[in-house]
Each structure stands twice: as C-alpha cells, then as structure tokens.
C-alpha positions, 0 to 999 in steps of 0.5 A: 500500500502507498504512503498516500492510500495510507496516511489517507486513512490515518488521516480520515479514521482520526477524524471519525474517532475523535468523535468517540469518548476521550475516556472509551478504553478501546481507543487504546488499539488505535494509539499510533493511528490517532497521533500519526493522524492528529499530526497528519490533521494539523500539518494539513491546515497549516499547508502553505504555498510557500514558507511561512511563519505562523503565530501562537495564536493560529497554531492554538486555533489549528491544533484544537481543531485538529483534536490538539489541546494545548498541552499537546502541541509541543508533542505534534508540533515535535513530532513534525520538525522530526518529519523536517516539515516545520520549525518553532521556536519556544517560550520561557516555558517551553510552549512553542511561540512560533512556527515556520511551515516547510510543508508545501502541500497536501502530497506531503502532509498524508506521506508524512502522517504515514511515516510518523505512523511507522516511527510510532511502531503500530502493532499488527491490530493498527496494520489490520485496520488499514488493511480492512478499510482499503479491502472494504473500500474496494469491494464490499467483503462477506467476513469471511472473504475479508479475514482471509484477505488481512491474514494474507497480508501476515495478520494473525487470524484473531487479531483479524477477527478483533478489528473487525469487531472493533470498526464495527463499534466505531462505525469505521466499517458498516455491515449487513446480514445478506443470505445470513452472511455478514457482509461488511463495507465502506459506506464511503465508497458504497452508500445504499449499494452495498447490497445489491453489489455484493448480491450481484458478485456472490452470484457470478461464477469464480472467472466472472469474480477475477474479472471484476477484480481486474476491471477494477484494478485496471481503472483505479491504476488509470482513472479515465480508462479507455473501454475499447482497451479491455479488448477481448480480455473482459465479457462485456457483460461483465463491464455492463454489470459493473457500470449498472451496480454502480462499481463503474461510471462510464462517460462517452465523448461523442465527437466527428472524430468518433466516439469513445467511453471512458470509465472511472470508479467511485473511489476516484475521490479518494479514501474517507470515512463519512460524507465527501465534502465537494460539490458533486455537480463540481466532482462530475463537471472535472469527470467531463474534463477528464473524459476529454483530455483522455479523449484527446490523449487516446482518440484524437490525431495531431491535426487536430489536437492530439495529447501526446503523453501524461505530462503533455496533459499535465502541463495542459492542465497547470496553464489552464491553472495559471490563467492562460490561454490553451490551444489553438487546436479543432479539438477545443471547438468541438469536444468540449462544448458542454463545458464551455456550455457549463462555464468551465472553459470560455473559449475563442476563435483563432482560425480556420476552426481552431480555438483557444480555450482557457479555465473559468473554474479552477476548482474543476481543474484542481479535481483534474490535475489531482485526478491525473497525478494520483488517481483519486482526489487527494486533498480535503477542502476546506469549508471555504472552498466548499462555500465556493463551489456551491455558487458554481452552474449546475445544469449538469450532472452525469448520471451514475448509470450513463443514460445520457452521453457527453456529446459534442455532436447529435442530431442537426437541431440540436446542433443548431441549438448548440451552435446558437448557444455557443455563438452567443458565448463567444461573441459574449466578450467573456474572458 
C-alpha cells in the first residue's frame, strides 16, 4: 500500500474517532493511528504555498481543531520538525511561540502522517485496520472473504477477527446480514449499494469474480480508462454489470472524430470515512474534463489536437491553472462544448476552426490535475472552498448509470441549438 492510500486513512479514521469518548478504553488499539493522524490533521491546515511563519495564536486555533489541546502541541508540533516539515521556536516555558511551515502541500502532509505512523511502531491490530478499510473500500467483503484477505497480508487470524469487531463499534466499517452472511463495507465508497453489489458478485461464477477484480484494478491504476482497451480480455457483460451496480461510471465523448467511453470508479475521490465534502455537480463537471483530455490523449490525431503523453496533459492542465490561454487546436471547438456550455472553459476563435480555450473554474481543474497525478482526489477542502463551489452552474450532472452521453455532436437541431448557444458565448466578450 502507498504512503498516500495510507496516511489517507490515518488521516480520515482520526477524524471519525475523535468523535468517540476521550475516556472509551478501546481507543487504546488505535494509539499510533490517532497521533500519526492528529499530526497528519494539523500539518494539513497549516499547508502553505510557500514558507511561512505562523503565530501562537493560529497554531492554538489549528491544533484544537485538529483534536490538539494545548498541552499537546509541543508533542505534534515535535513530532513534525522530526518529519523536517516545520520549525518553532519556544517560550520561557517551553510552549512553542512560533512556527515556520516547510510543508508545501497536501502530497506531503498524508506521506508524512504515514511515516510518523511507522516511527510510532503500530502493532499488527493498527496494520489490520488499514488493511480492512482499503479491502472494504474496494469491494464490499462477506467476513469471511475479508479475514482471509488481512491474514494474507501476515495478520494473525484473531487479531483479524478483533478489528473487525472493533470498526464495527466505531462505525469505521458498516455491515449487513445478506443470505445470513455478514457482509461488511465502506459506506464511503458504497452508500445504499452495498447490497445489491455484493448480491450481484456472490452470484457470478469464480472467472466472472477475477474479472471484476481486474476491471477494477485496471481503472483505479488509470482513472479515465479507455473501454475499447479491455479488448477481448473482459465479457462485456461483465463491464455492463459493473457500470449498472454502480462499481463503474462510464462517460462517452461523442465527437466527428468518433466516439469513445471512458470509465472511472467511485473511489476516484479518494479514501474517507463519512460524507465527501465537494460539490458533486463540481466532482462530475472535472469527470467531463477528464473524459476529454483522455479523449484527446487516446482518440484524437495531431491535426487536430492530439495529447501526446501524461505530462503533455499535465502541463495542459497547470496553464489552464495559471490563467492562460490553451490551444489553438479543432479539438477545443468541438469536444468540449458542454463545458464551455457549463462555464468551465470560455473559449475563442483563432482560425480556420481552431480555438483557444482557457479555465473559468479552477476548482474543476484542481479535481483534474489531482485526478491525473494520483488517481483519486487527494486533498480535503476546506469549508471555504466548499462555500465556493456551491455558487458554481449546475445544469449538469452525469448520471451514475450513463443514460445520457457527453456529446459534442447529435442530431442537426440540436446542433443548431448548440451552435446558437455557443455563438452567443463567444461573441459574449467573456474572458
């Protein structure tokens, strides 16, 4: 397991527990995974662009907040300048006074709540709960098909059963009795679904269930994974089962080129326990952006815009982020006009049908960008942020059983009206 998947759990199983008792005795199984978090809690908000300098005061406010009394701070704020992501200075009486932040993003503050974890040497009850909160995570697990997946990974068989009681009580993982058969999930990754997806899986045959597993794995590996690629190696039965239970989302790109559907997960947000907080008309607008980068990447030709490698797209993405102007390309023009039609993108006529395009909500562009180096969504929003992005547009939505398709060309009337539409945007003198 990387740092990343696991200081994200570190991280997310902290903040669902410091809703428990102080004074609840079991929460002694967790000791490593509540310091290592609360560290991991406070280095996140203390995050910066660049090197700063952070008062008393604020680091007071930040560490209650992360779940730190006063008393603590010394102890977390050690336990970071021993990670190197930050300095302070302290107080006649020992309490820190200043704080200069090294930590320059969100990558390093969850790799840096997974190291601490390792340096508090967690025992093998801590290792378990990790292991069963990706296990659930990716499939929702009969508790026999989930003991046996943690004792693969060296757990012994009772400390196994012992932390899936244990989560159980904490509520770190949900169950269900299905055919008599305790059935446990991530309610993150499977809200409401859990049954009807772990019915469908129980009744494919062994083969079907490997599949399953290598769809699985084949797109959370590379979200935005491109159908036609599966080739002959899966049953498109398969696919379509997967996409109707909700384990995939399928987003077509229709465009004169040709069309072509790309497949992300739900896990594409990333791992948590509780609600996400992003706005889901944002989190979808940034699945249409990806879909057509991919698009670009996989289909299109160099005539008209083709994205050659990963790092073509990555450097796309962060001059969009910056504020610039994208292109000149035919792609733009035609593939992405239900984002220019949402407000993600403005565009402008260049020549001969190609045009620039440049980023008006940033927000989807950072879900992309995030998406594309990491497969998942790695950093928790702040409040404002969210604030934010429920003033966005939100006149579409990708449902999660692709009954509508992302089309840059239909029928001729709706083309007109498209046309007339985007006609009125690009003489509109946005920019």
């Amino acid at each position: 397991m990387d740092n990343i998947t696991k200081g994200t759990w570190l991280i997310n199983s902290t903040k669902h527990l410091l809703d428990t008792k102080s004074t609840t005795l079991e929460l002694n199984c967790f000791e490593a995974t509540e310091q290592s978090g609360k560290a991991g809690i406070l280095l996140g908000r203390l995050v910066a662009d660049k090197q700063e300098i952070v008062k008393n005061d604020a680091i007071k406010v930040f560490a209650r907040q992360s779940g730190i009394s006063a008393g603590e701070i010394s102890t977390y704020v050690k336990y970071l300048k021993n990670l190197g992501q930050v300095d302070y200075s302290e107080d006649s009486l020992g309490r820190v006074k200043e704080l200069e932040v090294y930590c320059l993003s969100m990558k390093d503050a969850i790799e840096s709540t997974s190291n601490l974890f390792e340096q508090l040497e967690p025992d093998s009850c801590e290792k378990a709960n990790i292991l069963s909160l990706q296990f659930t995570y990716e499939l929702p697990r009969t508790q026999q098909e989930l003991i046996e997946n943690i004792t693969q990974q060296g757990i012994e068989d009772n400390v196994a059963n012992d932390i899936l009681s244990l989560q159980q009580t904490f509520g770190l993982v949900k169950s269900d009795k299905i055919n008599d058969e305790l059935v446990l999930y991530n309610e993150y990754a499977f809200t409401g679904d859990a049954k009807k997806i772990t019915k469908a899986i129980n009744n494919l045959k062994t083969n079907e269930k490997d599949s399953v597993e290598y769809v699985l794995n084949k797109v959370m590996d590379s979200q935005g994974f491109l159908s036609d690629s599966f080739g002959d190696e899966v049953d498109p039965s398969i696919i379509n089962m997967m996409e109707g239970i909700g384990l995939l989302d399928g987003v077509t790109v229709l465009s004169p080129l040709g069309k072509a559907t790309f497949f992300t997960t739900p896990q594409l947000k990333g791992q948590g326990v509780g609600q996400f907080k992003l706005s889901d008309d944002v989190f979808h607008k940034a699945k249409i952006l990806l879909s057509c980068l991919r698009f670009g990447q996989m289909k299109s030709t160099y005539g008209r815009g083709k994205i050659s490698t990963k790092d073509k797209m990555l450097n796309i993405i962060n001059k969009l982020l910056r504020g610039e102007w994208v292109g000149p390309c035919t792609a733009i023009g035609q593939d992405y006009q239900l984002l220019e039609i949402d407000g993600v993108i403005v565009t402008s006529h260049r020549r001969n049908g190609m045009y620039d395009m440049k980023l008006r909500q940033n927000e989807v562009g950072n879900l992309v960008k995030q998406m594309i180096m990491y497969n998942k969504v790695v950093s928790d929003m702040d409040e404002n942020f969210t604030d934010v992005l429920k003033q966005q547009p939100s006149s579409y939505i990708i449902p999660e059983v692709r009954k509508k398709e992302i089309e840059a060309r239909t029928t001729r009337p709706v083309e007109k009206y498209r046309e007339k539409m985007l006609l009125s945007l690009r003489t509109g003198g946005r920019i």
